[in-house]
N, C-alpha and C positions, 0 to 999 in steps of 0.2 A: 504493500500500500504506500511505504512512505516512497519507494522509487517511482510511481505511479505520480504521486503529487509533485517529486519535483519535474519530473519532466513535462506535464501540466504546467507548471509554473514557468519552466526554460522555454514551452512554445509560449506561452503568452505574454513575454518579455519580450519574443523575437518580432511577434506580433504587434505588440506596440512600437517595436522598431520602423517596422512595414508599414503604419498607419501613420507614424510622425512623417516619413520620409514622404508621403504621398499628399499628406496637407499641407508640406515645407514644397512639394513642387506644384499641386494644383489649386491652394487655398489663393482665394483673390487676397491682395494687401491687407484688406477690413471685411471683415466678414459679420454682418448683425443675424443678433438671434434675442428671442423674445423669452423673457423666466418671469415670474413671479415677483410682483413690484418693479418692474423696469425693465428696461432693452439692455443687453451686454453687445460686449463687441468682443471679437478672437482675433487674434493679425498672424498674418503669414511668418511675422518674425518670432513669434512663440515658439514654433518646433522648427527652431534653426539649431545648429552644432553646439550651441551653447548649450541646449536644455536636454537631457535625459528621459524616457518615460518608462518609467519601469514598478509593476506591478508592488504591493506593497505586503503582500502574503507571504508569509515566514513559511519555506518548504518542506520545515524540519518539524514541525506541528500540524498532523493532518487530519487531527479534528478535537472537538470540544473536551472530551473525555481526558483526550493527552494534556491539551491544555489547563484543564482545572486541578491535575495530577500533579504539573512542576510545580502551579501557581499554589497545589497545597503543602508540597515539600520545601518549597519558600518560606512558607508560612511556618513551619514548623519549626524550619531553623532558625528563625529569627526570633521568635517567642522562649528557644532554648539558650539565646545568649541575646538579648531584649537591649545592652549596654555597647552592643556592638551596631545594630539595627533599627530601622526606621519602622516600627514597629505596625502606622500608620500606613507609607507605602504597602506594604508586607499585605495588609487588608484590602487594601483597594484595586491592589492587585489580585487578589481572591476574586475580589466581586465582579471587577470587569472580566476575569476567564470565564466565571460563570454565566455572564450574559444580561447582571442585575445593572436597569438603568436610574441614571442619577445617582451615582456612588457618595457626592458631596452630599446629597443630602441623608445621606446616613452616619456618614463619618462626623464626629464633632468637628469644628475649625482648627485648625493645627494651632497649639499655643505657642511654637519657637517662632510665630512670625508678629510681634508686638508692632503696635501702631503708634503711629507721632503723637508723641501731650507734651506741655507746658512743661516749664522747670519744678513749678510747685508737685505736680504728680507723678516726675521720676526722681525728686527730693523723697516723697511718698513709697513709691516702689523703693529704694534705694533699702530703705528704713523697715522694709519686711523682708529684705535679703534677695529682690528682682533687681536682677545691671540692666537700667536702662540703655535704650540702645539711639544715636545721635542718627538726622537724617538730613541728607546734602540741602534740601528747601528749608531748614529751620534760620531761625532767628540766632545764627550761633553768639554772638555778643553777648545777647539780653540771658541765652541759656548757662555761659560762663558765668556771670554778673552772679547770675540769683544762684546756683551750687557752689562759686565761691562764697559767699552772703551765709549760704546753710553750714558749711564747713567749719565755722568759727562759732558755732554754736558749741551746748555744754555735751551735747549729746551723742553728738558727731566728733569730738576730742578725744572722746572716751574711748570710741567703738575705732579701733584700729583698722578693721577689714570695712567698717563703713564709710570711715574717709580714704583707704585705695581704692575701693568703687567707686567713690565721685570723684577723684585723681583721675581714674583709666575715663569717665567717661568725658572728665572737661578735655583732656588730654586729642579725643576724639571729635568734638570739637573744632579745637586747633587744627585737625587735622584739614577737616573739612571745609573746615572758615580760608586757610589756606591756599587748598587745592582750587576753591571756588577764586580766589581773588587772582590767583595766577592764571587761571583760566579765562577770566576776566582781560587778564593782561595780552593774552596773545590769543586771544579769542581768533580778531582780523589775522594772522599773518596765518593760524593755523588756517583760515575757512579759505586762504587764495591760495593754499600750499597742496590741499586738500584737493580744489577745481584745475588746477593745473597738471596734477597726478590722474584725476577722472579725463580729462581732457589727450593725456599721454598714453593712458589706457587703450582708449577707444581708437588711437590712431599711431598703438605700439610699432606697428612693423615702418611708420613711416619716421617716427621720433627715437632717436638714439640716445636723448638726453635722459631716459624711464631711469636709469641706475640712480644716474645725479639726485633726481626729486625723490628718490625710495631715500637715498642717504642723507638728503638735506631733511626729511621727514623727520627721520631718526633721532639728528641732529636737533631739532626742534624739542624732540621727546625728551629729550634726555636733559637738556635745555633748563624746559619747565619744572621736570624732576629736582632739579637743581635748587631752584629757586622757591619753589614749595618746598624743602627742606630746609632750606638759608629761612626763611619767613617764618615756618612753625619754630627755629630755633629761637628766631627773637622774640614771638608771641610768648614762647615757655619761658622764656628769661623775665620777659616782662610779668608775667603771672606769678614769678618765684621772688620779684622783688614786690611787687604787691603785698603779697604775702608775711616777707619779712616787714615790712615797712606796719601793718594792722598788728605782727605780732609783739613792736616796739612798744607798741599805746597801749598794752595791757598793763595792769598794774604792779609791780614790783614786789609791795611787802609780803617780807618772810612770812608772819600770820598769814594772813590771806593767802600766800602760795600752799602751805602745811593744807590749811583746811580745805583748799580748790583738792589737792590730790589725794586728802583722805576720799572726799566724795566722790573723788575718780575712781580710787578702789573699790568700794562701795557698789556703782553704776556697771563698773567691769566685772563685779562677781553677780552681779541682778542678770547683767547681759549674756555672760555666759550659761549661767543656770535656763536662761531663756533659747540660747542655742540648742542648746544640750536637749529641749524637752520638745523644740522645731525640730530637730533630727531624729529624735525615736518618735516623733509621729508620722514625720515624713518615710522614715522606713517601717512604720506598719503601712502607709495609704499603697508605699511600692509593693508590698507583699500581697496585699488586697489586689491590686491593680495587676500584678502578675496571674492569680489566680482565677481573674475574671478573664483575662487575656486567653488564659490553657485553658478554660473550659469552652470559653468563644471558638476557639479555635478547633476544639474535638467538637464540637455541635456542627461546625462546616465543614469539619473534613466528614462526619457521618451524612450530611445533604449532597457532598460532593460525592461518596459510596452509593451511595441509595438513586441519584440520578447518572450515575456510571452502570448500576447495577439492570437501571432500564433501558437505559442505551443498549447496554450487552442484549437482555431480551428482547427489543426489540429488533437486533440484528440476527440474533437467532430466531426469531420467527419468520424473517427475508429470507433468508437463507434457506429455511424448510419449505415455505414456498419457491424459493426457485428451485430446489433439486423435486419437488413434487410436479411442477412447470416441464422442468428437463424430463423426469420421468413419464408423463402423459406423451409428453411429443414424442420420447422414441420409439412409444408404445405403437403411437398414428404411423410413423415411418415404419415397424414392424410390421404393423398388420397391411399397410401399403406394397409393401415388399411382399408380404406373402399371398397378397390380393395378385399379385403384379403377376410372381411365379405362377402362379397356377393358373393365369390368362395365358401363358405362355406354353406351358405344360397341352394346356386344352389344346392351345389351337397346332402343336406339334404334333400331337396324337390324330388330328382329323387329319394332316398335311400327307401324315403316315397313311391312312386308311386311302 
């Protein structure tokens, strides 16, 4: 069967070969056709040397059954080491072998993909142990400002891993505020460096200079690279003399410092007892969530059995009808055959008499 499919699949490759080749030589320039909500148009230069058409069925899978089979030994491996694994793919890959539509709306929304907020609610996330995460459209200035602003609070001094979170994310940031101002800067020189390379493209065999514009590109790249590193280094300087500069104007007396760090003690052993009791809940919710997982997963691999098992009968039922098919017909040829001889027989016996 599977050498069956892919040779199926090698003529219908060769076939889409035959049919681009025949529209690239007798498709008018523009060709209109009518769909649903409007007119399209196809142009002759679609199926030029440029473009490929080739069929998009996998020949090594030649039907459903095989498919829900790998897609559930996937499954299996992934739920056996869940740390290693997208655990989520791993399902929705289950569902599409299966044939079930709308997969999104089964699966929850993936939570590794957090969405843009304000400074004040990843000040907030930060503070329940989520790293916010910075995005190229934000207000990155106004976002330094206020997580620097929260960093010198009482609470944030205390919690060591809570101010290198907001460290890694101002940091990120800078990065972005950066990359955006340099981009800004050579915006023009990249977009005519860009139109002159499409331009050299399109009429390569005629233009010798294609090497020069690929290197001056380069050249650019690296350029920019440059100079968004020079810039985040003086943004970071500047944010590290800021820094020193607020932590001058704090106030000095011995009293006052003694009792600021007894309370720091204090706050650091409340903080930790509070880690401590986030992480043994968080490793029951994982233990939960794994065993919700392996029972999910033996439920669909027994639906994926159960509709393999009827596949199978019903292909044994084909099967019994066609040898029962085969059987009647050779039965007709039989008795034809021996309808046939004894027409033959008769008429040798009168030819004799």
């Amino acid at each position: 069967m599977s050498a069956i499919h892919k040779r199926c699949h090698y003529a219908q490759r060769e076939e889409f070969v035959l049919l681009a080749k025949v529209f690239q030589l007798y498709l008018p320039p523009e060709y209109p056709y009518q769909v649903v909500g409007g007119d399209r148009m196809v142009k002759q230069s679609d199926f030029d040397d440029r473009v490929d058409i080739l069929p998009i069925s996998d020949p090594n899978i030649f039907s459903m059954a095989q498919r829900v089979t790998l897609a559930q030994q996937q499954l299996q491996l992934a739920t056996m080491a869940p740390q290693l694994h997208n655990i989520r793919e791993a399902y929705r890959r289950m569902y599409q072998a299966m044939g079930v539509d709308n997969v999104d709306a089964i699966l929850k929304p993936d939570p590794e993909q957090p969405e843009p907020t304000g400074p004040a609610t990843e000040n907030a996330m930060a503070m329940k142990g989520k790293a916010p995460k910075a995005f190229p459209f934000q207000d990155h200035q106004a976002h330094i400002q206020g997580h620097s602003e929260f960093m010198f609070t009482r609470m944030v001094q205390i919690n060591p891993q809570l101010y290198a979170m907001l460290q890694s994310h101002i940091s990120e940031h800078v990065a972005l505020m950066a990359g955006q101002q340099i981009k800004e800067q050579y915006q023009q020189q990249f977009q005519q460096l860009q139109q002159a390379m499409q331009q050299a493209a399109q009429q390569a065999q005629q233009n010798p200079q294609m090497q020069q514009q690929v290197q001056q590109m380069e050249q650019l790249t690296n350029e920019m690279a440059a100079k968004q590193a020079q810039l985040e280094a003086k943004l970071t300087a500047q944010l590290s003399q800021d820094e020193e500069a607020r932590m001058s104007k704090e106030p000095k007396d011995p009293l006052v410092k003694l009792k600021q760090q007894e309370i720091d003690l204090r706050a650091a052993e409340l903080q930790a007892n509070l880690q401590k009791d986030i992480m043994m809940d968080s490793e029951k919710m994982d233990l939960e969530r794994d065993k919700l997982e392996t029972q999910a997963s033996i439920d669909i691999m027994k639906v994926a059995a159960d509709a393999d098992k009827q596949q199978n009968a019903e292909a044994m039922a084909m099967m019994k009808e066609n040898i029962i098919t085969a059987r009647e017909a050779m039965k007709e040829k039989s008795n034809e055959r021996i309808a046939k001889d004894k027409a033959n027989g008769q008429s040798t016996s009168k030819n004799k008499r």
